[in-house]
C-alpha positions as a Markdown table, in Angstrom:
| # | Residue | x | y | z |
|---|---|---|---|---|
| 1 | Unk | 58.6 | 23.4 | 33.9 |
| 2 | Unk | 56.3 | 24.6 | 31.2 |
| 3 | Unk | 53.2 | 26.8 | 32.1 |
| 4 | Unk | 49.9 | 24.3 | 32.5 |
| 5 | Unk | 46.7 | 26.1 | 34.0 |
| 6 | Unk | 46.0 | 24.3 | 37.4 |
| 7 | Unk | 42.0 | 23.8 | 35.7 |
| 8 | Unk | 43.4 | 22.4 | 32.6 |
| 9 | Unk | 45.0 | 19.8 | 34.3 |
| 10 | Unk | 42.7 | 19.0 | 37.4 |
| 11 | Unk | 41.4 | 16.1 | 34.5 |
| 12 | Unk | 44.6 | 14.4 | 34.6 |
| 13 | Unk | 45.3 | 14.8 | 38.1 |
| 14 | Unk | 41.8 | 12.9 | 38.6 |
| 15 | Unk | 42.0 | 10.7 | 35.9 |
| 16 | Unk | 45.2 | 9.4 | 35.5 |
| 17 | Unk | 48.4 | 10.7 | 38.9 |
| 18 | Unk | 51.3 | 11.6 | 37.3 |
| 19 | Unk | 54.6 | 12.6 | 37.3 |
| 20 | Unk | 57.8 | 15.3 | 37.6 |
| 21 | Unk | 61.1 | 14.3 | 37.3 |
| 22 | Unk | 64.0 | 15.4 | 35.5 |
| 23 | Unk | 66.2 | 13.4 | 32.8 |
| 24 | Unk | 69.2 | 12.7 | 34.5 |
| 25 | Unk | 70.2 | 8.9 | 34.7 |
| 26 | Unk | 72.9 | 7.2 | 36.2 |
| 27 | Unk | 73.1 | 3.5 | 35.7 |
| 28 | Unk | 75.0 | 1.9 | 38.6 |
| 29 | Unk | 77.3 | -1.4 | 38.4 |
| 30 | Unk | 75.3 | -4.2 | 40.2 |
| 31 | Unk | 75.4 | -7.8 | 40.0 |
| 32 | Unk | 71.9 | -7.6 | 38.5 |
| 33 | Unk | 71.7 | -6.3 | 35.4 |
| 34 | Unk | 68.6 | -3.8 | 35.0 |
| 35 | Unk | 69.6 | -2.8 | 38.5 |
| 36 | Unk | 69.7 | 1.5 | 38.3 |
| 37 | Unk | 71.0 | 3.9 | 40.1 |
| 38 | Unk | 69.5 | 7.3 | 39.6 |
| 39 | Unk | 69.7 | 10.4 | 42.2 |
| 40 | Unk | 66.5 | 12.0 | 40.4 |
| 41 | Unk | 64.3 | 8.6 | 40.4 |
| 42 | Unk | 61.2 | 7.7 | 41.8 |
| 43 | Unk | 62.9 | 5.7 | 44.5 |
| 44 | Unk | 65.0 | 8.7 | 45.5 |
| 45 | Unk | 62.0 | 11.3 | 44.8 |
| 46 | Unk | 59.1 | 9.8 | 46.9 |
| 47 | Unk | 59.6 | 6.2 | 48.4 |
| 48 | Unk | 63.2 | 6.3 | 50.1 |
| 49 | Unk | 62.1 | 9.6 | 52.1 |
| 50 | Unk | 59.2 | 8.2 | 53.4 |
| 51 | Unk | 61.9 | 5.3 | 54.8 |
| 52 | Unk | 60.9 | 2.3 | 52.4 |
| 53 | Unk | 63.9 | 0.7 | 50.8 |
| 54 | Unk | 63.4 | 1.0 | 47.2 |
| 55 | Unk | 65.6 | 0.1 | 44.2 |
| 56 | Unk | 64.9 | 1.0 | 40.5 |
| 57 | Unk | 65.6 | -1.7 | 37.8 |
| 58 | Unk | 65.2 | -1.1 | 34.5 |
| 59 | Unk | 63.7 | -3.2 | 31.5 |
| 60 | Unk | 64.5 | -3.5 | 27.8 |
| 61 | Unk | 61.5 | -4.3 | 25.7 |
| 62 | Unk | 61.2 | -6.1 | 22.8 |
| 63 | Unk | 61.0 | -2.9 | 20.5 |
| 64 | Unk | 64.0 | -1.4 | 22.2 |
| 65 | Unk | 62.0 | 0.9 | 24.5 |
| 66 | Unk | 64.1 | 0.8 | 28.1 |
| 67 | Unk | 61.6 | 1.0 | 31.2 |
| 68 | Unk | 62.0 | 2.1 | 34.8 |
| 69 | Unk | 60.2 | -0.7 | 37.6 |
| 70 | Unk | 60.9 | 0.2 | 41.3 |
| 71 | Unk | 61.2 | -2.4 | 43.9 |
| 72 | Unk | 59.6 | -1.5 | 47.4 |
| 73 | Unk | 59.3 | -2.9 | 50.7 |
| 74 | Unk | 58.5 | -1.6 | 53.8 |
| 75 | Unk | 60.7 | -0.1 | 56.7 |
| 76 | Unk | 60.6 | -3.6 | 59.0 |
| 77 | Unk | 61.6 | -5.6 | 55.1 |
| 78 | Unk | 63.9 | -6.6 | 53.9 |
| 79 | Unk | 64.8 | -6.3 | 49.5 |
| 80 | Unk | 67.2 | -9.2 | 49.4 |
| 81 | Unk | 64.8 | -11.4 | 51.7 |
| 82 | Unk | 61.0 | -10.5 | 50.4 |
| 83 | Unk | 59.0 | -12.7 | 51.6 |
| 84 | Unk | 55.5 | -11.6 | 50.0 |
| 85 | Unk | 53.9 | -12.2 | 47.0 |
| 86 | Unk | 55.4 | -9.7 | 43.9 |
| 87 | Unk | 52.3 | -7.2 | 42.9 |
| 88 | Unk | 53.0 | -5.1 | 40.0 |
| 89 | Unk | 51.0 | -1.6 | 40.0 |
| 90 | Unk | 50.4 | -0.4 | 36.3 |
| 91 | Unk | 49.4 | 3.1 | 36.1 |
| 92 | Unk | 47.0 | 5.0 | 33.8 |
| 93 | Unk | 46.6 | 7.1 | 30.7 |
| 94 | Unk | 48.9 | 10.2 | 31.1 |
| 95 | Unk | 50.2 | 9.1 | 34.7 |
| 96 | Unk | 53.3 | 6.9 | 36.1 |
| 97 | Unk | 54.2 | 4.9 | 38.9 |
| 98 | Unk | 54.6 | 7.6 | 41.2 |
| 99 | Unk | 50.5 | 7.8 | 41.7 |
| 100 | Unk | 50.9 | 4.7 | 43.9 |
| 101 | Unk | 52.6 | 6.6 | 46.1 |
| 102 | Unk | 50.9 | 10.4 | 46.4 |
| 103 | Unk | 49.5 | 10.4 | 49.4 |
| 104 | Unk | 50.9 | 9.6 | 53.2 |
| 105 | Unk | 52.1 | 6.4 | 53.9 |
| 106 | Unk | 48.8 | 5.6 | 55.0 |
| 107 | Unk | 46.4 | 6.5 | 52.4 |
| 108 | Unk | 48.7 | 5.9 | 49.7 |
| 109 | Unk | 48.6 | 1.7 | 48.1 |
| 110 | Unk | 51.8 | 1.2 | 47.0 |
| 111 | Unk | 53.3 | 1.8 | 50.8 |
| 112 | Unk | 50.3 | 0.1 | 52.0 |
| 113 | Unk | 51.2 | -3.1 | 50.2 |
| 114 | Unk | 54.5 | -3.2 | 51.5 |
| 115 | Unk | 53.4 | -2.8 | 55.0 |
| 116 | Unk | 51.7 | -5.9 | 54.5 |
| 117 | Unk | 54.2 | -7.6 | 53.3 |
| 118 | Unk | 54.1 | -7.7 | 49.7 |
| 119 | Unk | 56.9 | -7.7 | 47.5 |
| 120 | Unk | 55.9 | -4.1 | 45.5 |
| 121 | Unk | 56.5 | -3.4 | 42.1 |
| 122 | Unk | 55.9 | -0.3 | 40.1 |
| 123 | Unk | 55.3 | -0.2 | 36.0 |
| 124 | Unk | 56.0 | 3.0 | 34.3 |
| 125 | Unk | 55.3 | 2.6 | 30.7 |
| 126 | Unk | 57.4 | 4.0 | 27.7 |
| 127 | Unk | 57.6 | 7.4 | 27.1 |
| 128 | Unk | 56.9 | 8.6 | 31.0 |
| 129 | Unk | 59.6 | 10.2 | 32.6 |
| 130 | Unk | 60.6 | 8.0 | 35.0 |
| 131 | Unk | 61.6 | 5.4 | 31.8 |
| 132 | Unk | 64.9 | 5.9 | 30.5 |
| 133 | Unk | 63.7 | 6.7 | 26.9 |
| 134 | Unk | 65.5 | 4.1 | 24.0 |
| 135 | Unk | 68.1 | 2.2 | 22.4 |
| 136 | Unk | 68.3 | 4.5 | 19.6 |
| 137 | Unk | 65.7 | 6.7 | 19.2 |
| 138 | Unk | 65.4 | 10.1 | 20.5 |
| 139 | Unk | 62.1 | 11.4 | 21.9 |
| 140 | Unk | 62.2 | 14.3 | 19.3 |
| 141 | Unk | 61.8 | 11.7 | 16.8 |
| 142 | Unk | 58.7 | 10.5 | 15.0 |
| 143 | Unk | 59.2 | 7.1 | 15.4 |
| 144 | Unk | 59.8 | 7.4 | 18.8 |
| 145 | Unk | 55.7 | 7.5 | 19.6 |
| 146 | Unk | 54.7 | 5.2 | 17.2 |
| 147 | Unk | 53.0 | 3.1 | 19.5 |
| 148 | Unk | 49.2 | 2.6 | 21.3 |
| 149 | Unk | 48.4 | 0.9 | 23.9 |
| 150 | Unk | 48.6 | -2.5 | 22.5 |
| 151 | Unk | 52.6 | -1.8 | 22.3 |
| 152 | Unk | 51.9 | -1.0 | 26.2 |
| 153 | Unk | 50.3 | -4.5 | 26.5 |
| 154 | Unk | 52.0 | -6.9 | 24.4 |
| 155 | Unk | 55.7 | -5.2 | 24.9 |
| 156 | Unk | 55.7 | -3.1 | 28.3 |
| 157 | Unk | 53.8 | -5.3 | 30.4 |
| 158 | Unk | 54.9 | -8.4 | 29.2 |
| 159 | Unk | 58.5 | -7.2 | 29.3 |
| 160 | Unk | 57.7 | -6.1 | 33.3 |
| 161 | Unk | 56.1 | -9.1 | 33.5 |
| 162 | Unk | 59.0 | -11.7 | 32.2 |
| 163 | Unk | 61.2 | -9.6 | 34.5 |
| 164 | Unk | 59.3 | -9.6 | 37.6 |
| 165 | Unk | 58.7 | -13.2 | 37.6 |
| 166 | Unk | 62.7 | -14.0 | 36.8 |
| 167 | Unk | 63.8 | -12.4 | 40.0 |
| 168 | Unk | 61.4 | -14.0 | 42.0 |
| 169 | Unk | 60.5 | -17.2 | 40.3 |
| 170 | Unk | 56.7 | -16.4 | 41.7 |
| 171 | Unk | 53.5 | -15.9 | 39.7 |
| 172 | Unk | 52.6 | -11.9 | 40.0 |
| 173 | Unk | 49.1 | -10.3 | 41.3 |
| 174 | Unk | 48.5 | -6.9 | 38.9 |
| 175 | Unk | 46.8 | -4.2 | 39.8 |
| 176 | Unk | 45.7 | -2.1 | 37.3 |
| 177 | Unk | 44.0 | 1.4 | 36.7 |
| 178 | Unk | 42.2 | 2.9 | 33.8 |
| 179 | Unk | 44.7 | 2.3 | 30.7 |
| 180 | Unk | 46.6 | 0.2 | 33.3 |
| 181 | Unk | 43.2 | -2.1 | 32.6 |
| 182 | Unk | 43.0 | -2.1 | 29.2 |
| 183 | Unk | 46.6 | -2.9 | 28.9 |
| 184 | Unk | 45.7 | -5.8 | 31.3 |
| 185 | Unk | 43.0 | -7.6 | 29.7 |
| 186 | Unk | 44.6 | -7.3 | 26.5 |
| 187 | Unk | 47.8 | -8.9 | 27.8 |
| 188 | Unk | 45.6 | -11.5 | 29.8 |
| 189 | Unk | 44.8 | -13.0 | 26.4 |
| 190 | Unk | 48.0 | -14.0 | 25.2 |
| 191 | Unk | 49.0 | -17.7 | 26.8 |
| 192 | Unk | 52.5 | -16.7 | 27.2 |
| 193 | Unk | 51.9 | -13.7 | 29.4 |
| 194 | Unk | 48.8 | -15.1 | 31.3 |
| 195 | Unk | 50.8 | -18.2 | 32.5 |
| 196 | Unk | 53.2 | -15.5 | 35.0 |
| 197 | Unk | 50.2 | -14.1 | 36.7 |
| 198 | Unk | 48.2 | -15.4 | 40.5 |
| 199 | Unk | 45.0 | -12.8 | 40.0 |
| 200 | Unk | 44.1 | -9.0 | 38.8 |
| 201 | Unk | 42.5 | -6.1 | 40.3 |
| 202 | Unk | 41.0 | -3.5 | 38.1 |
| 203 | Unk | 39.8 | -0.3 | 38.8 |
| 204 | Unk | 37.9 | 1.2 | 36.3 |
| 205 | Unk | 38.3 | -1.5 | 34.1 |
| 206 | Unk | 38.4 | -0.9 | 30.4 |
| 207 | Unk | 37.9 | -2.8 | 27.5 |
| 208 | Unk | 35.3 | -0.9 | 25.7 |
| 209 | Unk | 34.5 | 2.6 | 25.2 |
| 210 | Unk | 31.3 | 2.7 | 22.9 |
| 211 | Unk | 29.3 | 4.4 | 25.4 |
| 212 | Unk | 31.7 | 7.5 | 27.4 |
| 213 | Unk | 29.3 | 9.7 | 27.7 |
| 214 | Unk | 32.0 | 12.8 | 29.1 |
| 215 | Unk | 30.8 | 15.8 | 26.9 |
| 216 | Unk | 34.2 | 17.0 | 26.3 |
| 217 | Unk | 35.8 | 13.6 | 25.7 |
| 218 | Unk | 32.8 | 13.3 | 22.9 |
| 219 | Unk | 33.7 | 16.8 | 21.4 |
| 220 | Unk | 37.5 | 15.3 | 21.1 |
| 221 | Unk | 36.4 | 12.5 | 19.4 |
| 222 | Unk | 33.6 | 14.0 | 17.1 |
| 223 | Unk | 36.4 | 17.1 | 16.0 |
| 224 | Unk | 38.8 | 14.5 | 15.6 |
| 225 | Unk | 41.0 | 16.0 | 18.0 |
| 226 | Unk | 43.7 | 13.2 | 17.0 |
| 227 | Unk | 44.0 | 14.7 | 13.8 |
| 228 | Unk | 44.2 | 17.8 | 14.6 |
| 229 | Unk | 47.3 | 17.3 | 16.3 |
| 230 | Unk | 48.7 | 15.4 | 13.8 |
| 231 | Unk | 48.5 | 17.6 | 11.1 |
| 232 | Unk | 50.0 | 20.3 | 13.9 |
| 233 | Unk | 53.1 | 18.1 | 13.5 |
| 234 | Unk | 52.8 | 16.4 | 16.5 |
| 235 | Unk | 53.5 | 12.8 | 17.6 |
| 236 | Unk | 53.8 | 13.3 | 21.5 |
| 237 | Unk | 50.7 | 13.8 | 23.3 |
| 238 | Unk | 52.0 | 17.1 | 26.0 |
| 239 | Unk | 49.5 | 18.4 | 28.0 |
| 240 | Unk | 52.2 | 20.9 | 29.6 |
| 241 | Unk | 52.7 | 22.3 | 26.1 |
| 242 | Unk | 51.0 | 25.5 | 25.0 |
| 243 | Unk | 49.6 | 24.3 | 22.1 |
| 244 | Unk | 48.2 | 21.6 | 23.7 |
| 245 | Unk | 46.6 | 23.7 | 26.6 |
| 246 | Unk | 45.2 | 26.4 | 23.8 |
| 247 | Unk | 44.0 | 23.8 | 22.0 |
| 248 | Unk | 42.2 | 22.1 | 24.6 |
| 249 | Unk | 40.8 | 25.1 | 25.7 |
| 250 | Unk | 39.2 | 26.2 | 22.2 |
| 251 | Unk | 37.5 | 23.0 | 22.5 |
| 252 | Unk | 35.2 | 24.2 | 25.6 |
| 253 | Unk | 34.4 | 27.9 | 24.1 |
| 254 | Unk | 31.0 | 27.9 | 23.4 |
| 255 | Unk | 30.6 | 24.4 | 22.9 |
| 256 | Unk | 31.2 | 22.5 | 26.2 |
| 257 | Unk | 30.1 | 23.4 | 29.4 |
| 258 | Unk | 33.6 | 23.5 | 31.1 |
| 259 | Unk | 33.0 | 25.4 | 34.1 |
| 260 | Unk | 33.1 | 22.1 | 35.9 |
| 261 | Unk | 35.9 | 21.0 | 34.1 |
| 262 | Unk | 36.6 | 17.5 | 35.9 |
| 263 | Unk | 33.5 | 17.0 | 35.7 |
| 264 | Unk | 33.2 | 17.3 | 31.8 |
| 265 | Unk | 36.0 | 14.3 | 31.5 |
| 266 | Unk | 35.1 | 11.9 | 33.9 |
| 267 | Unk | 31.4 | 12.4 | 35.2 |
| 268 | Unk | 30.5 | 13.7 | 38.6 |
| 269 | Unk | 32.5 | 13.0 | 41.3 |
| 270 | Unk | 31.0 | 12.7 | 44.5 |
| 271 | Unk | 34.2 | 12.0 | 47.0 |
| 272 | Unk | 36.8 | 13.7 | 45.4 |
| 273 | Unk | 39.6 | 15.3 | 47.5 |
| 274 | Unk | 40.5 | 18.9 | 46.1 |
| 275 | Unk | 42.8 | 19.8 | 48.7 |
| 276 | Unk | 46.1 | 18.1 | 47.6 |
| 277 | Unk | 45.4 | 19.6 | 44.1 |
| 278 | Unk | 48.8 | 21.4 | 44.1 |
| 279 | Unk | 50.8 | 18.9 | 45.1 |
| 280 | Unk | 49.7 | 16.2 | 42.6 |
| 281 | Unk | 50.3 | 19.2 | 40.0 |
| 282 | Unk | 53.8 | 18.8 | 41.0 |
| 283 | Unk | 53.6 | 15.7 | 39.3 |
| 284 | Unk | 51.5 | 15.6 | 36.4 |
| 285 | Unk | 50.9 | 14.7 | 33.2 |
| 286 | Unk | 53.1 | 12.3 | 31.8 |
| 287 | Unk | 53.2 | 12.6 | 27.8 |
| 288 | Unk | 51.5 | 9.7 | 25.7 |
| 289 | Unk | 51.5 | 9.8 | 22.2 |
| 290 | Unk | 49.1 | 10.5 | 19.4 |
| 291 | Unk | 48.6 | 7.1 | 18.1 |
| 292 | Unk | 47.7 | 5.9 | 21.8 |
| 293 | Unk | 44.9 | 8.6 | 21.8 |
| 294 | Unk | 44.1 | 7.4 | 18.1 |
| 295 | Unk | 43.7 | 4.0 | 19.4 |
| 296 | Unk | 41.2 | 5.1 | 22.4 |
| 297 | Unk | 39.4 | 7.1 | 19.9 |
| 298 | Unk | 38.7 | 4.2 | 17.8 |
| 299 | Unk | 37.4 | 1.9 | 20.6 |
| 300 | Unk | 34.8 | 4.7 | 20.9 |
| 301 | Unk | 33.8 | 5.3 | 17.5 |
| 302 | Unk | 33.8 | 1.6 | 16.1 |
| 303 | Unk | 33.1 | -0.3 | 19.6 |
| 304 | Unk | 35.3 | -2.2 | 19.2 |
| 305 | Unk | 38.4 | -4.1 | 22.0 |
| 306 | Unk | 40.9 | -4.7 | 19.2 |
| 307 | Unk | 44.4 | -3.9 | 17.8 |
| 308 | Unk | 45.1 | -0.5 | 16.1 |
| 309 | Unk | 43.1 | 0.1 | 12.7 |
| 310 | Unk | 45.6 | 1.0 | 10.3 |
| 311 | Unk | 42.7 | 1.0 | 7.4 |
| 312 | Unk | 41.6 | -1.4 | 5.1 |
| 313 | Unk | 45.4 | -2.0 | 3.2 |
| 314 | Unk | 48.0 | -1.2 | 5.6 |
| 315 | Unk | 45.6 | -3.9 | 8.0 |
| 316 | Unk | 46.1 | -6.2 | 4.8 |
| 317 | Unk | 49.8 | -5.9 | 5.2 |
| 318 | Unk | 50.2 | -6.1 | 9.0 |
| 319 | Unk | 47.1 | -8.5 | 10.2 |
| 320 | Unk | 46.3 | -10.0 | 6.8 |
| 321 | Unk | 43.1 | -9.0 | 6.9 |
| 322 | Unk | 40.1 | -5.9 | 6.4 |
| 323 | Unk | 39.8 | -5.3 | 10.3 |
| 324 | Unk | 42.6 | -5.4 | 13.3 |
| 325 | Unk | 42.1 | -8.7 | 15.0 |
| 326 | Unk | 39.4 | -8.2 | 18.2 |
| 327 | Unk | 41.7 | -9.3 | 21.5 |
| 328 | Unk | 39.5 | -12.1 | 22.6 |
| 329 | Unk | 38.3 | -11.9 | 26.5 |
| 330 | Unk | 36.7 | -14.9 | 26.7 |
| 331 | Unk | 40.5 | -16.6 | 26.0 |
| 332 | Unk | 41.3 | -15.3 | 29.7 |
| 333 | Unk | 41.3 | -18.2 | 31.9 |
| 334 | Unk | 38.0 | -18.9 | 33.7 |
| 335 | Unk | 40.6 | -20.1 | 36.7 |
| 336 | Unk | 42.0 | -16.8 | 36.9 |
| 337 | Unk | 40.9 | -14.8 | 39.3 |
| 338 | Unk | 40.1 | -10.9 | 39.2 |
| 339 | Unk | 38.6 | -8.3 | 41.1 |
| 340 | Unk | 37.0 | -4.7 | 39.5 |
| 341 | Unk | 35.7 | -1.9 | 40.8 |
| 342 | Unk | 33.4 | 1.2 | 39.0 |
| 343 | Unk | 31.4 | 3.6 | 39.6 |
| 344 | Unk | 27.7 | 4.5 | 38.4 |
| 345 | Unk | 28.6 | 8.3 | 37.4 |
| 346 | Unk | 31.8 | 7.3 | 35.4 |
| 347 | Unk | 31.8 | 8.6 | 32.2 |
| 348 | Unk | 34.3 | 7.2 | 30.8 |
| 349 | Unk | 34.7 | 3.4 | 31.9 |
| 350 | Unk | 30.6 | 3.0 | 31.8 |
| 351 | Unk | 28.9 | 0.5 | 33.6 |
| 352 | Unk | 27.1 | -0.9 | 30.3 |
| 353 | Unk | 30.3 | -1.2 | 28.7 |
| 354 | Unk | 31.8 | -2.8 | 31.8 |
| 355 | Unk | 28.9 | -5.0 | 31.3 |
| 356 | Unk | 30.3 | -6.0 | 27.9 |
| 357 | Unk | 33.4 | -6.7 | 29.3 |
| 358 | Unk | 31.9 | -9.3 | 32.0 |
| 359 | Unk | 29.7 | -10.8 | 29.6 |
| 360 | Unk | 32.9 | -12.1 | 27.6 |
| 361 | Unk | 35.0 | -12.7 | 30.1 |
| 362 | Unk | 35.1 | -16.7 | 31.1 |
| 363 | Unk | 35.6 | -16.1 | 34.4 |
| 364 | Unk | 33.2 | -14.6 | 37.1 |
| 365 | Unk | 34.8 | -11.2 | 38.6 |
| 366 | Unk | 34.3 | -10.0 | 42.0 |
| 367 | Unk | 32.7 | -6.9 | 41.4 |
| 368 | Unk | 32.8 | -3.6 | 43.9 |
| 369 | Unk | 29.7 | -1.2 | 42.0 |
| 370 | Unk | 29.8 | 2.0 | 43.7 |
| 371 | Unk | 26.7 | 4.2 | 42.2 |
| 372 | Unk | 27.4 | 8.1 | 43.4 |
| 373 | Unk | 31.2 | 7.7 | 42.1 |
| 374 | Unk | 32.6 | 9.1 | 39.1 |
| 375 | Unk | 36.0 | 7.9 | 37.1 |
| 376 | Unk | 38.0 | 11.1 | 39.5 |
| 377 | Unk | 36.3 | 9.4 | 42.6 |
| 378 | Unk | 38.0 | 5.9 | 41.7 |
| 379 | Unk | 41.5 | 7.7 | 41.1 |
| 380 | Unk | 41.2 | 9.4 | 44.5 |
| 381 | Unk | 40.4 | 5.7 | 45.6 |
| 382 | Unk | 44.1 | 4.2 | 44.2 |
| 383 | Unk | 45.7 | 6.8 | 46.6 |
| 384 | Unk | 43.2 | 6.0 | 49.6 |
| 385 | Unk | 42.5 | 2.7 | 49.0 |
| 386 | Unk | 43.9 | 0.1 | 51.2 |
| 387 | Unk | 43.7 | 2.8 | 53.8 |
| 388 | Unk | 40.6 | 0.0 | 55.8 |
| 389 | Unk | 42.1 | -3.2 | 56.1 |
| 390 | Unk | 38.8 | -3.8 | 58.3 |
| 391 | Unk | 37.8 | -7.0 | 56.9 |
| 392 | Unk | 37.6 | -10.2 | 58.6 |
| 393 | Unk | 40.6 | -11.2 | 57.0 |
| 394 | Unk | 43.7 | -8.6 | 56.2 |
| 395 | Unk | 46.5 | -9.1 | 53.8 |
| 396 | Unk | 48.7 | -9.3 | 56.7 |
| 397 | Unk | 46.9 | -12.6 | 57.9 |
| 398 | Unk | 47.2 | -13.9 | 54.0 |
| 399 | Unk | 50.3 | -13.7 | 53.8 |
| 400 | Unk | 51.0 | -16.5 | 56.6 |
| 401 | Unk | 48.6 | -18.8 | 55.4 |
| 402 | Unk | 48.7 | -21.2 | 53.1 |
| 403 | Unk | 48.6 | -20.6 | 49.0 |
| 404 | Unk | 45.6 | -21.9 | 48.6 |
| 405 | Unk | 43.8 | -18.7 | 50.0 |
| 406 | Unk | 40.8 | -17.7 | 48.4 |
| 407 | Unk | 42.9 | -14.5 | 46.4 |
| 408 | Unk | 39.9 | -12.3 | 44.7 |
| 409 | Unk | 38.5 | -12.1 | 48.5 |
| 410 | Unk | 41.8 | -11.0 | 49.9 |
| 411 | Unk | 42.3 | -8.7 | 47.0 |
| 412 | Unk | 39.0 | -6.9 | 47.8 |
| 413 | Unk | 40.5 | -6.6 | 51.4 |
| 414 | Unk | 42.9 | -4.1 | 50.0 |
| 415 | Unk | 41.0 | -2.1 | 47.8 |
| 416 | Unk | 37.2 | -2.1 | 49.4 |
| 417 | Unk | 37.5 | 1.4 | 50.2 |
| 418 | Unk | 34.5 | 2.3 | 53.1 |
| 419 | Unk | 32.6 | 6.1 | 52.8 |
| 420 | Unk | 33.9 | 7.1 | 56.1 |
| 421 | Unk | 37.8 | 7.3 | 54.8 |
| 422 | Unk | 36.8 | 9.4 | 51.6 |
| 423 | Unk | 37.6 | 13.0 | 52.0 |
């Protein structure tokens, strides 16, 4: 594994979970055909020891890009009789499905969620390494990460999505974090891919980024950082490489206070838990790609929720028009219902630009505003979270009742994480 400073990527770890796994892949014979078998995968690495059954299943998007979804259910289940409601868990920016499941079997959401009965699913976007790479591209190759996160919404999710909902004929909850959000609202407008989901949970919902006020993530986007790597060569986004890392680091000489370097991405953390810092750098970062960080780069300079700015003519060509079309919010079903959950210190998903983001929206989102907590405290909150099924009515009690339930309050069940389980 290449060399990556522990403080260099205590950011990511907070920000995003991540992953490790090597790139061996067997695909097994099975009646179903994105059924995979793989001794180095996700299932085999984390869920399968713990004792869930687990099967990996792998998806072909629309562009040719081939990604890994895992399949969980608890000990006491039961994967050819699931009897819950399918949830799909979309990670964030420089993570992978493996963040669901970081913690003990306690504290960590995606085996929580099984133990309640639902029937788990795990996204792992395109060029993570828990996805299987593509149909003829190599990951050496240029073209390879020519892609943002609208390719994440419009082909990776809906492409989970579409799969998901053939297997179990059954409308899908989402639960997203961080890019997981952004790649959820933007799918959420588009009829096609909004008609296979029940509800969605956000945490640290995203949609606009006018107002990150992180002092390094501003210094990235004021020395066009994006650029910079570009013109190194550079189309993957590898946080484990040395140039990255040194270049990273120049940012903070003199310019950035860094000491607190956490602190300088995401805002001040008040519940953060430090001590399984070595063990989540087992896993982390995944690689993105430089048009992704482009992309989020854009949102903050031009405020803007749309599709990637190619500049004036190319946006001719590809939109038929000066500026990328805005994806609409307020084209999200008022009927569908959602749940998000931020924090007053985040610096990057900002409460005024959350604001925004209600304010457009149709629909009336139940809302979980917790002030002292930065974007690092939220992360640590998709490991814990779950961890209190103390209200007055658990998942477990949902899931015998009639369809009908009232779903955002269920939802907030699961993730209403209380004070007293914060480390």
């Amino acid at each position: 594994m290449d060399k990556f400073p522990a403080f260099l990527l205590l950011p990511f770890l907070c920000f995003f979970h991540s992953l490790f796994l090597s790139d061996a892949d067997v695909t097994g014979n099975s009646s179903d055909p994105g059924l995979t078998l793989s001794a180095e995968s996700l299932c085999a690495q984390l869920i399968e020891p713990n004792g869930y059954f687990c099967t990996e299943h792998t998806v072909q998007t629309k562009d040719g890009y081939l990604l890994a979804l895992q399949r969980i259910s608890s000990p006491s289940g039961d994967l050819k009789v699931q009897q819950g409601h399918p949830v799909l868990l979309q990670h964030g920016l420089f993570m992978a499905g493996d963040a669901w499941f970081l913690d003990s079997t306690e504290q960590s959401l995606g085996f929580i969620l099984a133990d309640q009965g639902f029937d788990v699913w795990v996204g792992n976007v395109r060029g993570t390494r828990w996805s299987h790479g593509h149909i003829s591209l190599l990951d050496t190759d240029k073209e390879f990460w020519e892609w943002s996160w609208q390719e994440l919404a419009l082909y990776d999710l809906a492409e989970m999505l579409h799969y998901i909902h053939a297997i179990t004929s059954s409308k899908i909850f989402i639960v997203g974090h961080s890019q997981g959000t952004i790649m959820s609202l933007a799918a959420l407008t588009q009829p096609d891919i909004v008609e296979m989901v029940e509800a969605a949970a956000l945490l640290s919902p995203i949609s606009y980024l006018e107002h990150v006020s992180a002092p390094l993530v501003l210094r990235m986007v004021a020395m066009h950082l994006d650029q910079m790597v570009l013109a190194l060569g550079l189309h993957q986004l590898n946080f484990r490489s040395d140039v990255l890392v040194n270049l990273v680091d120049s940012l903070c000489d003199d310019h950035v206070d860094c000491t607190d370097f956490l602190s300088s991405i995401t805002g001040q953390n008040c519940c953060f838990n430090k001590t399984r810092m070595n063990f989540y750098l087992e896993y982390e970062p995944h690689p993105s790609s430089v048009k992704n960080l482009r992309h989020l780069f854009q949102m903050i300079r031009q405020g803007t929720f749309s599709q990637y700015d190619y500049g004036i003519l190319k946006n001719l060509l590809i939109y038929g028009q000066f500026k990328p079309p805005a994806f609409d919010l307020s084209s999200i079903p008022k009927s569908l219902p959602m749940w998000m959950s931020f924090g007053g210190n985040d610096a990057l998903a900002d409460a005024t630009d959350v604001q925004r983001t209600l304010e457009e929206l149709s629909s009336k989102p139940e809302l979980l505003y917790l002030d002292n907590y930065g974007a690092a405290s939220l992360v640590e909150d998709t490991i814990i979270v779950g961890a209190s099924l103390q209200s007055e009515e658990t998942l477990a009690e949902v899931m015998t009742e009639d369809r009908s339930y009232n779903l955002t309050a269920d939802l907030r069940s699961v993730f209403f994480v209380k004070d007293r389980l914060l480390h």
